[in-house]
Every structure is written in structure tokens, then in C-alpha cells.
Backbone as CSV, one residue per row, in Angstrom:
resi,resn,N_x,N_y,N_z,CA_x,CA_y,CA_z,C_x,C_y,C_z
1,UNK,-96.310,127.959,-69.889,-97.549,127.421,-70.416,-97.295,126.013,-70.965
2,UNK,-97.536,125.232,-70.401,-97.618,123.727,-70.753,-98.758,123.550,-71.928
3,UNK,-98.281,122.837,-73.465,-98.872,122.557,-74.311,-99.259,121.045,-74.504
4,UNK,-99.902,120.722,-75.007,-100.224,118.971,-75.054,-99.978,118.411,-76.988
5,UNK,-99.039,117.890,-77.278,-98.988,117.649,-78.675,-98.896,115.674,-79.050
6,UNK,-99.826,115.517,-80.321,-99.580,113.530,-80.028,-98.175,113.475,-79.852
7,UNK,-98.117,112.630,-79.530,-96.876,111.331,-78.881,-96.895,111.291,-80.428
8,UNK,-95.090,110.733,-80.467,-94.936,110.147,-81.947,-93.156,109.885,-81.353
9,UNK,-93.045,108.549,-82.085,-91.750,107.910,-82.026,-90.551,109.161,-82.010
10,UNK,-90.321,110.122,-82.393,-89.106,110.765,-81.880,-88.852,111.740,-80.733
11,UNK,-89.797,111.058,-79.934,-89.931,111.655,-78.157,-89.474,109.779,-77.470
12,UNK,-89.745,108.946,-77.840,-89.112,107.444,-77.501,-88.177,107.357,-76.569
13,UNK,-86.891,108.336,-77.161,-85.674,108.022,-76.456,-86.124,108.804,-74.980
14,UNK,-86.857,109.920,-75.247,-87.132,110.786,-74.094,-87.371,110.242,-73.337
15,UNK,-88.898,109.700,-73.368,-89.846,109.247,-72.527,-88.976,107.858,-71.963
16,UNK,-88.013,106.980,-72.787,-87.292,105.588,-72.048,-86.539,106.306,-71.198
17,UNK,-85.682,107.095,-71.435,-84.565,108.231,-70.067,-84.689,108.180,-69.400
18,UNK,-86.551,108.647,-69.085,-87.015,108.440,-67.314,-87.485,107.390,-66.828
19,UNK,-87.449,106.386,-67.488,-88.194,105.071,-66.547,-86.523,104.142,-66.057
20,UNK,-86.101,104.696,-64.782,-84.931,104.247,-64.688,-84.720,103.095,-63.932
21,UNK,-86.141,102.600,-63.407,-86.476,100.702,-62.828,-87.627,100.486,-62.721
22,UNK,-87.262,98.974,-62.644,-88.970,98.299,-62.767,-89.903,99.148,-61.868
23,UNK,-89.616,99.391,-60.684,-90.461,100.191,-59.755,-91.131,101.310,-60.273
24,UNK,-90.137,102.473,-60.674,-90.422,103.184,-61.911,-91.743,102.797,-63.029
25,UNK,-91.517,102.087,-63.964,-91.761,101.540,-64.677,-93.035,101.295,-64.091
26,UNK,-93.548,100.395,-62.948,-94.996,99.821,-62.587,-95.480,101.245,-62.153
27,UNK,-95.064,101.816,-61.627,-95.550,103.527,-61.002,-96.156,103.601,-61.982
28,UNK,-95.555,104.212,-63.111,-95.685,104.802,-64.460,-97.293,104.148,-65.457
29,UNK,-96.108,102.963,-65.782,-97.449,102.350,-66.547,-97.501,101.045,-66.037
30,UNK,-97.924,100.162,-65.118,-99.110,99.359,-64.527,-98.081,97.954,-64.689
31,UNK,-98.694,96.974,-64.790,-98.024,95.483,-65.314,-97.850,95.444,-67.158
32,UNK,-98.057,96.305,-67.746,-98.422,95.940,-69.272,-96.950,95.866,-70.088
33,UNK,-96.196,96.814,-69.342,-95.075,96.901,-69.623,-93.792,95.720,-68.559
34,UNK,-92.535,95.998,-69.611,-91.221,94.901,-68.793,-90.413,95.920,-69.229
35,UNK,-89.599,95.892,-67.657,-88.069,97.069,-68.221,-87.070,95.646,-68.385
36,UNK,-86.481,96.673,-69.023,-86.437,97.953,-69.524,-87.457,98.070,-70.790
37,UNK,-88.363,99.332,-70.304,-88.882,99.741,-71.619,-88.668,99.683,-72.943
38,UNK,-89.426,99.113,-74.033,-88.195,99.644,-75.187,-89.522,100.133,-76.862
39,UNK,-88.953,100.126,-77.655,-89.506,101.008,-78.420,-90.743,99.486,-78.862
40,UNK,-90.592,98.780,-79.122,-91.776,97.304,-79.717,-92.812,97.386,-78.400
41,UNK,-92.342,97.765,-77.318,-93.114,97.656,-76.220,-94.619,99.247,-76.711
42,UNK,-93.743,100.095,-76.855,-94.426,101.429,-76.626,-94.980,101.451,-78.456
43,UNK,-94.453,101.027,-79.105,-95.322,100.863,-80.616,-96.573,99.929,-80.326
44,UNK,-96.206,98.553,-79.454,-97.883,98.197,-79.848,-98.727,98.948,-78.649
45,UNK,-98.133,99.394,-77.529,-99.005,100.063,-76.876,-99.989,101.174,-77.270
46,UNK,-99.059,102.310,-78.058,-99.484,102.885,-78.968,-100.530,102.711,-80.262
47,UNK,-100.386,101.349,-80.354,-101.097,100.897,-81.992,-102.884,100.365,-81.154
48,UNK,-102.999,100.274,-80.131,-104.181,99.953,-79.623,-105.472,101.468,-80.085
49,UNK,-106.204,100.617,-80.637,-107.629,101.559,-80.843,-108.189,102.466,-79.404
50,UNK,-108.578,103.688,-79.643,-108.891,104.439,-78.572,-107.744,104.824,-77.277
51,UNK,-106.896,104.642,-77.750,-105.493,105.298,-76.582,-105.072,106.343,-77.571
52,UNK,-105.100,107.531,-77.264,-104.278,108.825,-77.610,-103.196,109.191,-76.031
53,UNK,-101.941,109.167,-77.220,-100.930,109.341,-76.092,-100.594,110.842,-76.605
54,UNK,-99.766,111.932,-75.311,-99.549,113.277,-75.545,-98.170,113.196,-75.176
55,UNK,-97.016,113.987,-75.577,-96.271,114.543,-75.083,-96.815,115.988,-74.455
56,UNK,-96.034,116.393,-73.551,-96.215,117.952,-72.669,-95.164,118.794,-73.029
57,UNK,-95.652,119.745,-73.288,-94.005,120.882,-73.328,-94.367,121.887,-72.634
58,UNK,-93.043,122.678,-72.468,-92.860,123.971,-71.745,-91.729,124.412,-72.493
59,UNK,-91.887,125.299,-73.115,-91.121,126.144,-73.707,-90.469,125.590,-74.548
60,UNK,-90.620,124.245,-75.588,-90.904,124.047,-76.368,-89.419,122.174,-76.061
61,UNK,-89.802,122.216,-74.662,-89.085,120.920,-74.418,-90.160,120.382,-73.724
62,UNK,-89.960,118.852,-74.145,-91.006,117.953,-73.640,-90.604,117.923,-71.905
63,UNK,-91.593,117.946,-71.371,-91.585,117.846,-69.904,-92.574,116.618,-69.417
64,UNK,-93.211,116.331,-70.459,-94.221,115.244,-69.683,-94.794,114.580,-70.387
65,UNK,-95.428,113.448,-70.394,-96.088,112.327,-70.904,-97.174,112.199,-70.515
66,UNK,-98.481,111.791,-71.208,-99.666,111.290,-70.491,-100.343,110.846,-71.515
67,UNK,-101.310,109.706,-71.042,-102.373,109.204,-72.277,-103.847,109.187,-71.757
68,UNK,-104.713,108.813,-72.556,-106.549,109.111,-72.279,-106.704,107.904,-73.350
69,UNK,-107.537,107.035,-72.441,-107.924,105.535,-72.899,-109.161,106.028,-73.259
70,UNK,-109.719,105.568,-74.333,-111.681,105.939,-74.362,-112.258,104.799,-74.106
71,UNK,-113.178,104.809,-72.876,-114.179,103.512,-73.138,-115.600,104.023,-73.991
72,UNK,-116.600,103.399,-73.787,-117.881,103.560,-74.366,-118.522,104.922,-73.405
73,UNK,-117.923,104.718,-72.170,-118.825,105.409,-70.838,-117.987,106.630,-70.450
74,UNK,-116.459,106.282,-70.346,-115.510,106.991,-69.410,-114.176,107.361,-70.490
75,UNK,-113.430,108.609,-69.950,-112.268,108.694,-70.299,-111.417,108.152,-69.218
76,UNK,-110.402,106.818,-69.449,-109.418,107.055,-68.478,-107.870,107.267,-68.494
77,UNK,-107.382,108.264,-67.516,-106.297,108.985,-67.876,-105.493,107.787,-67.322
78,UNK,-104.373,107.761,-68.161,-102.896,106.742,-67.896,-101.456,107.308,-67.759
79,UNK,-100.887,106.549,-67.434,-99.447,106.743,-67.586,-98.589,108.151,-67.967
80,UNK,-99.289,109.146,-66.421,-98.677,110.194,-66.116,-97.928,110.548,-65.782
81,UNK,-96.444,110.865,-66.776,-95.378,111.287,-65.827,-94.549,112.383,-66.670
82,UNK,-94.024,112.898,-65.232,-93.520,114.894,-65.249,-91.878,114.229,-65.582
83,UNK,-90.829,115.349,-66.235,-89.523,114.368,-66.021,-89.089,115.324,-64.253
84,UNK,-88.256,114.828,-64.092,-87.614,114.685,-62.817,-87.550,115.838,-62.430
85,UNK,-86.606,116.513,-63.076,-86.895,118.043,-62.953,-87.579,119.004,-62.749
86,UNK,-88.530,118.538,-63.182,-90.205,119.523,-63.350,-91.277,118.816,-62.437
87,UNK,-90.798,117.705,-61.476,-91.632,117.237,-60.765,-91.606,118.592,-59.535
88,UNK,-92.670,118.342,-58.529,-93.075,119.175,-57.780,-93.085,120.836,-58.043
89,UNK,-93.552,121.249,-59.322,-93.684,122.545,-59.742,-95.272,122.650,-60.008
90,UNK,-95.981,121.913,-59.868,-96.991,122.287,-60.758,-97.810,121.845,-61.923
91,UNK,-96.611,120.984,-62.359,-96.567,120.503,-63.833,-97.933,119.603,-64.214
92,UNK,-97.706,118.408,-63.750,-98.249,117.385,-63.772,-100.118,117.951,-63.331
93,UNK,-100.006,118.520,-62.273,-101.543,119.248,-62.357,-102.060,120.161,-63.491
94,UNK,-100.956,120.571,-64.217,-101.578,121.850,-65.470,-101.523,120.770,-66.563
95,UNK,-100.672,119.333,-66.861,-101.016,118.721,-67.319,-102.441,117.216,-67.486
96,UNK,-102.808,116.937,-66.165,-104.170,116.370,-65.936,-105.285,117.841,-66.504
97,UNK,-105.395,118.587,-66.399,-106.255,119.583,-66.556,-106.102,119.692,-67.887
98,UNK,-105.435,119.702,-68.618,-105.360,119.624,-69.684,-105.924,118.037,-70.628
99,UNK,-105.175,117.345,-69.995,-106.130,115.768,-70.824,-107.737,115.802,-69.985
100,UNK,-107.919,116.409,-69.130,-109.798,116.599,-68.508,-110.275,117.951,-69.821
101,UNK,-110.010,118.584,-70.197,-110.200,119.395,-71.179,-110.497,118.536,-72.356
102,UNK,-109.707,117.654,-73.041,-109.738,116.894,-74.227,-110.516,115.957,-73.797
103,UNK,-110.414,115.342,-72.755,-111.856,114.143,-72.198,-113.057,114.932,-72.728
104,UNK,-113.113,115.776,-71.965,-114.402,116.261,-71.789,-115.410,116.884,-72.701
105,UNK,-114.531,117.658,-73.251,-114.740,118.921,-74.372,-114.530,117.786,-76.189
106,UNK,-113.623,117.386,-76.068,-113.332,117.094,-77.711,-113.926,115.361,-77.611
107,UNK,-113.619,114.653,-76.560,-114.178,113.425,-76.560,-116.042,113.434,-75.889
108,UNK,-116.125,114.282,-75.290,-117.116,114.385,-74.581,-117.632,113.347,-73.797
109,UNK,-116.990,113.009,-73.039,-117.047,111.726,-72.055,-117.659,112.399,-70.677
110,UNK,-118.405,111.845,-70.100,-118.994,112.229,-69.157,-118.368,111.693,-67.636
111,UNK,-116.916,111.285,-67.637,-116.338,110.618,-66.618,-114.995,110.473,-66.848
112,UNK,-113.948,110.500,-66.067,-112.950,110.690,-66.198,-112.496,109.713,-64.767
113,UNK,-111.273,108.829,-65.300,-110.804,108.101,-63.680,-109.606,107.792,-64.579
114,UNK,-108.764,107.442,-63.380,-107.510,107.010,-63.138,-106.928,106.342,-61.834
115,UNK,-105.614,105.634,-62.281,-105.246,104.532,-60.828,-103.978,105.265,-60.485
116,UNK,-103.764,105.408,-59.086,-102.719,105.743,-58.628,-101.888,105.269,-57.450
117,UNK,-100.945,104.672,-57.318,-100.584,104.168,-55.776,-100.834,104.735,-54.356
118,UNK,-101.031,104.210,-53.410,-101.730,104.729,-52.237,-100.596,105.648,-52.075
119,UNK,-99.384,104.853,-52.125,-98.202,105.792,-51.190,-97.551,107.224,-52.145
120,UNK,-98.042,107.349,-53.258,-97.656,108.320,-54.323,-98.473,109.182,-53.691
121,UNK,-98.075,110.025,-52.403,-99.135,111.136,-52.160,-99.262,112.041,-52.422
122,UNK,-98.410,112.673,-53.589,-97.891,113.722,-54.037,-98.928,114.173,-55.410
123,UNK,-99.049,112.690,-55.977,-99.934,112.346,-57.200,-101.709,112.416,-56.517
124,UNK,-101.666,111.682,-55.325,-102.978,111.900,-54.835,-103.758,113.145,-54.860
125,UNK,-102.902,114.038,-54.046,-103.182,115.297,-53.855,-103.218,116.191,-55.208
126,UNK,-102.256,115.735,-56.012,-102.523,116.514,-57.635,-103.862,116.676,-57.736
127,UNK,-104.451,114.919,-58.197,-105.352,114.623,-58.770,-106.376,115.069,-58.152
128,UNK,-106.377,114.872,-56.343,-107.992,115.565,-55.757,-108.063,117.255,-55.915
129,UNK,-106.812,117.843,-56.204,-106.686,119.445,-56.718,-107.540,119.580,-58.132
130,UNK,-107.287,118.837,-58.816,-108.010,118.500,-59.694,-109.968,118.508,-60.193
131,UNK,-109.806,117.917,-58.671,-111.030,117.257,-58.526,-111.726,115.603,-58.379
132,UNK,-111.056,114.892,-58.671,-110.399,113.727,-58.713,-110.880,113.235,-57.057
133,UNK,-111.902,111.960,-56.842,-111.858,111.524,-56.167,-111.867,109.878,-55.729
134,UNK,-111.558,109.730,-54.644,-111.231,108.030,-54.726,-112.678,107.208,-54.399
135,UNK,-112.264,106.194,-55.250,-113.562,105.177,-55.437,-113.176,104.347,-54.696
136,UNK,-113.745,104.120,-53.271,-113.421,103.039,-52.238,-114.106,101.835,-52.754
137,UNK,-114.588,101.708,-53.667,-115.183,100.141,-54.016,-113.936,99.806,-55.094
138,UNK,-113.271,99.908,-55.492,-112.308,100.068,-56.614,-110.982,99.825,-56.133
139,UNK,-110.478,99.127,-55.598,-108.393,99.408,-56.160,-107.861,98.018,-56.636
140,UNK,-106.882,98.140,-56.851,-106.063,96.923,-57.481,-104.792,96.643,-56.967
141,UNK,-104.703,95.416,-56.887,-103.486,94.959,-55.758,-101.935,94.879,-56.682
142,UNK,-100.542,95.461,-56.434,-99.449,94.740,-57.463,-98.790,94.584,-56.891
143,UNK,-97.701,93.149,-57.237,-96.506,93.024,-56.212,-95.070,93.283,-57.033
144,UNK,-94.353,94.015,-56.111,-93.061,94.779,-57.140,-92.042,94.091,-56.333
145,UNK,-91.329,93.318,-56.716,-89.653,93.106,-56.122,-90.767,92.827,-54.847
146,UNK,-91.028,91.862,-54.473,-91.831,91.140,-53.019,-92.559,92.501,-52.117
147,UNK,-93.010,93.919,-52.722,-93.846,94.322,-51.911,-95.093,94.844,-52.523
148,UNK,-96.193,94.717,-51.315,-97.502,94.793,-52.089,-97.855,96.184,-52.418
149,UNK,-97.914,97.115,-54.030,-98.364,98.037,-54.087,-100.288,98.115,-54.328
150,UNK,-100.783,99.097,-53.959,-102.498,99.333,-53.441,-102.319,100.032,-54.703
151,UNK,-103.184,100.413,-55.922,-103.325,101.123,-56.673,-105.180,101.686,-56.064
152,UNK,-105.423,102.956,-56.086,-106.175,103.378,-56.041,-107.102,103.990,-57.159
153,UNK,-108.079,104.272,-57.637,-109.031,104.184,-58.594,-109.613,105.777,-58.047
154,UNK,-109.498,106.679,-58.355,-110.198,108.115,-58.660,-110.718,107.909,-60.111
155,UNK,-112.137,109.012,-59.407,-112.779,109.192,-60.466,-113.156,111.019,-60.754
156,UNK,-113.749,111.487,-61.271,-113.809,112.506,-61.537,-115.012,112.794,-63.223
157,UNK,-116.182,113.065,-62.296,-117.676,113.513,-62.860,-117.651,114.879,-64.019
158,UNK,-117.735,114.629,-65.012,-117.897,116.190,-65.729,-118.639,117.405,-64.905
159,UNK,-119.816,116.939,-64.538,-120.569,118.169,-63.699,-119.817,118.127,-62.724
160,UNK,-118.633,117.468,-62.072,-118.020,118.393,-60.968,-116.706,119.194,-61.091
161,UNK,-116.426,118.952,-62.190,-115.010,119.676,-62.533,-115.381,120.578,-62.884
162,UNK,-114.194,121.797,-62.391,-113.974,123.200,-62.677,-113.116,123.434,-63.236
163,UNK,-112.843,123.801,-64.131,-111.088,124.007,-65.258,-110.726,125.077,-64.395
């Protein structure tokens, strides 16, 4: 049973462990960040109004990271990641379902989106399990070490999600 508890500075070292390159790193969380990650980076990220960040556990070790930006209109989910280990189990889907729960229910946001790389198809397919679908008017272009990554823009409607 994956739990969702705030983020707080003595999960830091955790969450830096897995971002092991810039590539990494832009996957993860976008241009906002420079690796190596480090703790001044993730304090003012953290100190921004309307970002609640979560740690994930399973059995009472953190397994995952994720945050929920609030706008006026939308919740949008950020910087989702399973650690290495616990990737392709499941995880990361019982954890989106879980920050669409707190969108929805405790923030009561009527919209939910997130960006994901075209070629992360693993994450694609999470998210449309989810419910999660892509907004073809929407993506954003990044260039990593000279190649062009496509970030894609899903969205996901309260009246269409099913927990």
C-alpha cells in the first residue's frame, strides 16, 4: 500500500541519489533545475506558494516523489519519480492516483494535467491508465546534451476520472 506523506528536508539526500544526470534530472523536473541537484535548489523550489511536494512509501521506505502545483483553474502534477527499483511494478500509477485524489477531493480542482516526454512510453501509458489524456494543441520543445526532447501535455477532467 503506497502512502503519500509532505516532502520535508530529511528525504533530500534520498530524492538527490536518484537524479544520477542532467538527462535524468530534465526527465524528472523540466529546465528549473541544474545538476547536480542540490539542497538550495530543492528549498526554494519548495518555498514557492501553491506547490505541495509528497514523498511515497511502501512499507514504510520512501519509494517515490511527486508534487501538485495549484493554479486558479487546474491541478498540475510534477516531478514524478518511482526509485529505480520500484520502477515498472505499478508504483508510479498507485502513486498519480493518489495526488488525482488530493487534486480533486481536498483541493477540489476541476482539472488535472501534466508534461511528459514523447519517448518516456512507459510514463505515457501510466498516465492514460490513469485516465490522462494528450492535449495535441499543447507540448513543449527541450534540448538536452544537443537532442531535441517533445514534452507532451496530458490532461485529465474530474468528470472523467475513475479512482
Amino acid at each position: 500500500m503506497i502512502t503519500l506523506t509532505k516532502f520535508n528536508k530529511s528525504y533530500y539526500d534520498t530524492l538527490i541519489s536518484w537524479i544520477v544526470s542532467e538527462e535524468m534530472l530534465m526527465q524528472f523536473a523540466g529546465p528549473l533545475f541544474t545538476f547536480p541537484l542540490t539542497y538550495e535548489q530543492l528549498d526554494q523550489s519548495l518555498s514557492v506558494t501553491n506547490r505541495y511536494a509528497f514523498s511515497a512509501f511502501e512499507n514504510e521506505i520512501m519509494i517515490g516523489y511527486a508534487e501538485i502545483y495549484l493554479t486558479e483553474k487546474a491541478a498540475h502534477l510534477g516531478r514524478i519519480i518511482v526509485s529505480e527499483e520500484m520502477r515498472g511494478k505499478g508504483r508510479g500509477e498507485q502513486i498519480v492516483r493518489k495526488l488525482l485524489e488530493i487534486a480533486f477531493n481536498k483541493f477540489n480542482k476541476c482539472e488535472a494535467s501534466l508534461n511528459v516526454f514523447d519517448w518516456n512510453i512507459y510514463a505515457v501509458k501510466c498516465y492514460e491508465k490513469v485516465g490522462f489524456q494528450i492535449n495535441p494543441e499543447r507540448n513543449l520543445e527541450r534540448h538536452v546534451n544537443g537532442k531535441k526532447w517533445i514534452a507532451l501535455n496530458m490532461i485529465l477532467n474530474k468528470c472523467d476520472w475513475t479512482k
